[in-house]
VOPA-214241 format. One record per residue (C-alpha): y, z, x; chain; residue number from 0. Coordinates in Angstrom, 2 decimals. Layout:
residues N
@py Y pz Z px X mol A seq NUM
...
***
This chain:
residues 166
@py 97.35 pz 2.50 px 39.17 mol A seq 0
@py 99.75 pz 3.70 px 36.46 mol A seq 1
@py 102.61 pz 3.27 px 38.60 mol A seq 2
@py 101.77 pz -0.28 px 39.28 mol A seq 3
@py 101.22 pz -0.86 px 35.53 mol A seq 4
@py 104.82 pz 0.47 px 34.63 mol A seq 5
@py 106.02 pz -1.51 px 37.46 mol A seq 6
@py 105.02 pz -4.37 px 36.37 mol A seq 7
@py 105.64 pz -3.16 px 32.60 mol A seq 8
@py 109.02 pz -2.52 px 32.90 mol A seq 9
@py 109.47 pz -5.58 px 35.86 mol A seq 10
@py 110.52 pz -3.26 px 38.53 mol A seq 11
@py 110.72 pz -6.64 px 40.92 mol A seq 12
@py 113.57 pz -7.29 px 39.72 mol A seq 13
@py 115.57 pz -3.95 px 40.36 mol A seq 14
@py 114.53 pz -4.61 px 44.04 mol A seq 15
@py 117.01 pz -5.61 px 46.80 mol A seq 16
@py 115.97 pz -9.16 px 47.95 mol A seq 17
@py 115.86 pz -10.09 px 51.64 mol A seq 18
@py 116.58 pz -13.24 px 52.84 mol A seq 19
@py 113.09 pz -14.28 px 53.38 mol A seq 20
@py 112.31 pz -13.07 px 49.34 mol A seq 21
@py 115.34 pz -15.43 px 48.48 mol A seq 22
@py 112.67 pz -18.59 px 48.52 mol A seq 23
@py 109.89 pz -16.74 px 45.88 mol A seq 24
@py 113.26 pz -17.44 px 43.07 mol A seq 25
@py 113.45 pz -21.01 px 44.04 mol A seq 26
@py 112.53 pz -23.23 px 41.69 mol A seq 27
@py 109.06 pz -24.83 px 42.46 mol A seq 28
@py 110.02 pz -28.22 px 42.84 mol A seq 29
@py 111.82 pz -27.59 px 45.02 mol A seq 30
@py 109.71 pz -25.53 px 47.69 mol A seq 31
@py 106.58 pz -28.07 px 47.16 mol A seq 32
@py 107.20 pz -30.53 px 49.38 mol A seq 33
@py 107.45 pz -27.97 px 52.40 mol A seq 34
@py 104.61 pz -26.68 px 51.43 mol A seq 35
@py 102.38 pz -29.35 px 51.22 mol A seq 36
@py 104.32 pz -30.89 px 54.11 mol A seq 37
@py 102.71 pz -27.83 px 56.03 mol A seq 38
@py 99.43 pz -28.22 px 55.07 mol A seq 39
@py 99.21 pz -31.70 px 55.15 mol A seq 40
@py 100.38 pz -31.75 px 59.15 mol A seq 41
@py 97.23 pz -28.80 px 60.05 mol A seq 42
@py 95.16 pz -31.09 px 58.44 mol A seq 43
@py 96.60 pz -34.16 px 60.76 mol A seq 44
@py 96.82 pz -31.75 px 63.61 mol A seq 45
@py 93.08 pz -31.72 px 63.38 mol A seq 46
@py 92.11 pz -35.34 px 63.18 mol A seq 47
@py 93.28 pz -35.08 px 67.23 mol A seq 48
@py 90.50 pz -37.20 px 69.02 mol A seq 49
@py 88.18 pz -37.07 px 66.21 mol A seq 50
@py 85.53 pz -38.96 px 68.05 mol A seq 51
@py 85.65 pz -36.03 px 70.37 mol A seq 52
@py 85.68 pz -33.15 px 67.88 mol A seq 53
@py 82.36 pz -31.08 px 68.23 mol A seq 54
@py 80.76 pz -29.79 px 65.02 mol A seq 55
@py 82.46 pz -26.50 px 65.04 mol A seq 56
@py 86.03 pz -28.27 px 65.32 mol A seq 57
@py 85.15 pz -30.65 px 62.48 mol A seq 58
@py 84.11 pz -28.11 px 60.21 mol A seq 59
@py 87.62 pz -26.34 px 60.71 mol A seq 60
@py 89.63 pz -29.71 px 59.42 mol A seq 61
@py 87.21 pz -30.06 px 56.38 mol A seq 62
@py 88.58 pz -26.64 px 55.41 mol A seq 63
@py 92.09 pz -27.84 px 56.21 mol A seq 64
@py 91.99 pz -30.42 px 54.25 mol A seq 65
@py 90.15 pz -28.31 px 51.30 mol A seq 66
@py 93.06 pz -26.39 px 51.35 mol A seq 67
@py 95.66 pz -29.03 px 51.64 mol A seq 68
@py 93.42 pz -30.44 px 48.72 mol A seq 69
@py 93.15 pz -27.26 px 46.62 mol A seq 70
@py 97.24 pz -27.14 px 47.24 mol A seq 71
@py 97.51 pz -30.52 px 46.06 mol A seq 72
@py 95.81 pz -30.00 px 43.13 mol A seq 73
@py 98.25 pz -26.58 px 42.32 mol A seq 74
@py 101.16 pz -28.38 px 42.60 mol A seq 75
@py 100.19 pz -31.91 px 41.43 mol A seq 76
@py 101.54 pz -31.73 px 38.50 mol A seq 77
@py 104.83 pz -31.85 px 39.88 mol A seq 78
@py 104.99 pz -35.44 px 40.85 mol A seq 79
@py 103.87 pz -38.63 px 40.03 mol A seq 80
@py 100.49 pz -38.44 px 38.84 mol A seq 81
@py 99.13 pz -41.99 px 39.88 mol A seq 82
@py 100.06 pz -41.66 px 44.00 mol A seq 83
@py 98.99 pz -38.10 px 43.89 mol A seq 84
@py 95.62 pz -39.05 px 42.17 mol A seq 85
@py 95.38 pz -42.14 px 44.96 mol A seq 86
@py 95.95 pz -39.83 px 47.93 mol A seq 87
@py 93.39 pz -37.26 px 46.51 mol A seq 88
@py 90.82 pz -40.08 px 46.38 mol A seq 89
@py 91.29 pz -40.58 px 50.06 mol A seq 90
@py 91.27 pz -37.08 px 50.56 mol A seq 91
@py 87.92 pz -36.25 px 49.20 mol A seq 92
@py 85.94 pz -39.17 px 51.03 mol A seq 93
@py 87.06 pz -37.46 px 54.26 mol A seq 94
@py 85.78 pz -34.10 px 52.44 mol A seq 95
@py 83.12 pz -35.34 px 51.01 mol A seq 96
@py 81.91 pz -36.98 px 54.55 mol A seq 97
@py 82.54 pz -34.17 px 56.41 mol A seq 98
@py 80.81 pz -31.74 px 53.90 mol A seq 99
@py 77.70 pz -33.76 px 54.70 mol A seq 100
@py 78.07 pz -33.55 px 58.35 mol A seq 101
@py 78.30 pz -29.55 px 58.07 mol A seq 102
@py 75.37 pz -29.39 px 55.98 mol A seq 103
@py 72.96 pz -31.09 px 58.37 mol A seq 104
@py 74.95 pz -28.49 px 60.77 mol A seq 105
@py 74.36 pz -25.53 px 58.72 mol A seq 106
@py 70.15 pz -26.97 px 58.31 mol A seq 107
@py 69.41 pz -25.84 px 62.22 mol A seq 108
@py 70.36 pz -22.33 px 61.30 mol A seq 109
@py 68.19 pz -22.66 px 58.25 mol A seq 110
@py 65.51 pz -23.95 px 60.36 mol A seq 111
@py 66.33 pz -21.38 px 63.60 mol A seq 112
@py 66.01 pz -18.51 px 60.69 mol A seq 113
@py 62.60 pz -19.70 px 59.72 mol A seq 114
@py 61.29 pz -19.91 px 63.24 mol A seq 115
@py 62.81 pz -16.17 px 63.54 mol A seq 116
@py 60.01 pz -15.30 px 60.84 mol A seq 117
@py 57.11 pz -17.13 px 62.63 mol A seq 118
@py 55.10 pz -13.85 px 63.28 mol A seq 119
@py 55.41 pz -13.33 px 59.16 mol A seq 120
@py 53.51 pz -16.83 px 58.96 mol A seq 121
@py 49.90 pz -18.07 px 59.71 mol A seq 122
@py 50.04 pz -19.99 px 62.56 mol A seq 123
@py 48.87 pz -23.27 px 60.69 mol A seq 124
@py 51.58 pz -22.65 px 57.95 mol A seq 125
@py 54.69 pz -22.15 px 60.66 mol A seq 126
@py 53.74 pz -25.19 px 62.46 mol A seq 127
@py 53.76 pz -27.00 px 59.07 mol A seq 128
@py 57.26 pz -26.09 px 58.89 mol A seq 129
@py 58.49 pz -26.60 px 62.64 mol A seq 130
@py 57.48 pz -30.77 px 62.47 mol A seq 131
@py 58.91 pz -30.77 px 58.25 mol A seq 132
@py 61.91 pz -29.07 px 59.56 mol A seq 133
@py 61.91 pz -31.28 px 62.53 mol A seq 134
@py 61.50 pz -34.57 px 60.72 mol A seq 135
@py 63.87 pz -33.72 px 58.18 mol A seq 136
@py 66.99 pz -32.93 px 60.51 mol A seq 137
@py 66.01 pz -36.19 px 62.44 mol A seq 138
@py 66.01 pz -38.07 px 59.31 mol A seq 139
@py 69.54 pz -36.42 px 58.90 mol A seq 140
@py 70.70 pz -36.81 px 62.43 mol A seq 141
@py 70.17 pz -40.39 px 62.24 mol A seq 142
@py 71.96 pz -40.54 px 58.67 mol A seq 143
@py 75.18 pz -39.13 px 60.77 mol A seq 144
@py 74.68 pz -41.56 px 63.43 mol A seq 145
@py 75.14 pz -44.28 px 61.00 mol A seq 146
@py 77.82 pz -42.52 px 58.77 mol A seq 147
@py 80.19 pz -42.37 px 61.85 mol A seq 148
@py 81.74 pz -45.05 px 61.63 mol A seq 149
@py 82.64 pz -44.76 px 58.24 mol A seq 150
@py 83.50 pz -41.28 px 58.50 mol A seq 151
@py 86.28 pz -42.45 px 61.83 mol A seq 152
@py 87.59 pz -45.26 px 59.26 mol A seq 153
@py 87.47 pz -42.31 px 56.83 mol A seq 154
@py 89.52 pz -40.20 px 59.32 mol A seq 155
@py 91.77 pz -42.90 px 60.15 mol A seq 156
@py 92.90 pz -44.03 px 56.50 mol A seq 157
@py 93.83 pz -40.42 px 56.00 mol A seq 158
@py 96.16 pz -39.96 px 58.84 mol A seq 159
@py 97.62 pz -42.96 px 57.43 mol A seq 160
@py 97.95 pz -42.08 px 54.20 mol A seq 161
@py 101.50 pz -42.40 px 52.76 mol A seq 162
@py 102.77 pz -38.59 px 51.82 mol A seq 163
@py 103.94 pz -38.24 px 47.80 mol A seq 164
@py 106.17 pz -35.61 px 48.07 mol A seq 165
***
């Protein structure tokens, strides 16, 4: 630990020999921020492929794409004109926002599947109580999705379209 601290004390980063790939950390921001959110931007496209197709698991892996892509945009905002990055970010969080619901009802059968795991902790009048709430509930959500799709596909759709502003 106190070599690190006098390393960074005395700046021993600099005293280094810098490799080629090291040669992009002294580039000046602006100029390596497009790349980078160019990169995250196309993971997040590559993962709108056949949307209407994607099961549950494969949805929730482009909401985190495109909370990174978000959290990336938000880093490096600053950096460009602040009215088309605050216009793409609006898109950008309907998408997260709709898909953040979606995983949620996802994430309520494991909730549910947990509680049935403690059924032999429960009177038998108590876990049946909660098997038809639980049940009711997640149909009351399933049929929320069901109606949410289409939205969410428009959703989807305006995003892939969405004009880059970097």
């Amino acid at each position: 630990m106190l070599r690190l601290l006098r390393w960074f004390t005395v700046r021993g980063w600099r005293d280094q020999p810098i490799s080629e790939n090291a040669t992009l950390l002294l580039a000046p921001i602006v100029s390596v921020a497009p790349s980078v959110l160019e990169c995250r931007y196309r993971k997040a496209r590559r993962r709108c492929k056949r949307f209407e197709q994607l099961a549950p698991a494969k949805r929730h892996r482009l909401r985190i794409a495109l909370k990174k892509l978000r959290y990336t945009i938000e880093f490096l905002g600053s950096l460009f004109d602040k009215h088309r990055v605050q216009a793409f970010l609006d898109r950008l969080k309907l998408l997260q926002d709709d898909l953040g619901h979606a995983n949620d009802v996802r994430i309520s059968y494991d909730l549910l599947e947990q509680m049935q795991g403690k059924r032999d902790q429960m009177k038998d009048s108590f876990a049946s109580t909660i098997d038809r709430a639980g049940g009711i509930v997640i149909g009351w959500h399933e049929r929320d999705l069901a109606d949410r799709e289409p939205l969410l596909r428009k959703h989807v759709k305006r995003f892939k379209r969405l004009d880059p502003f970097w």
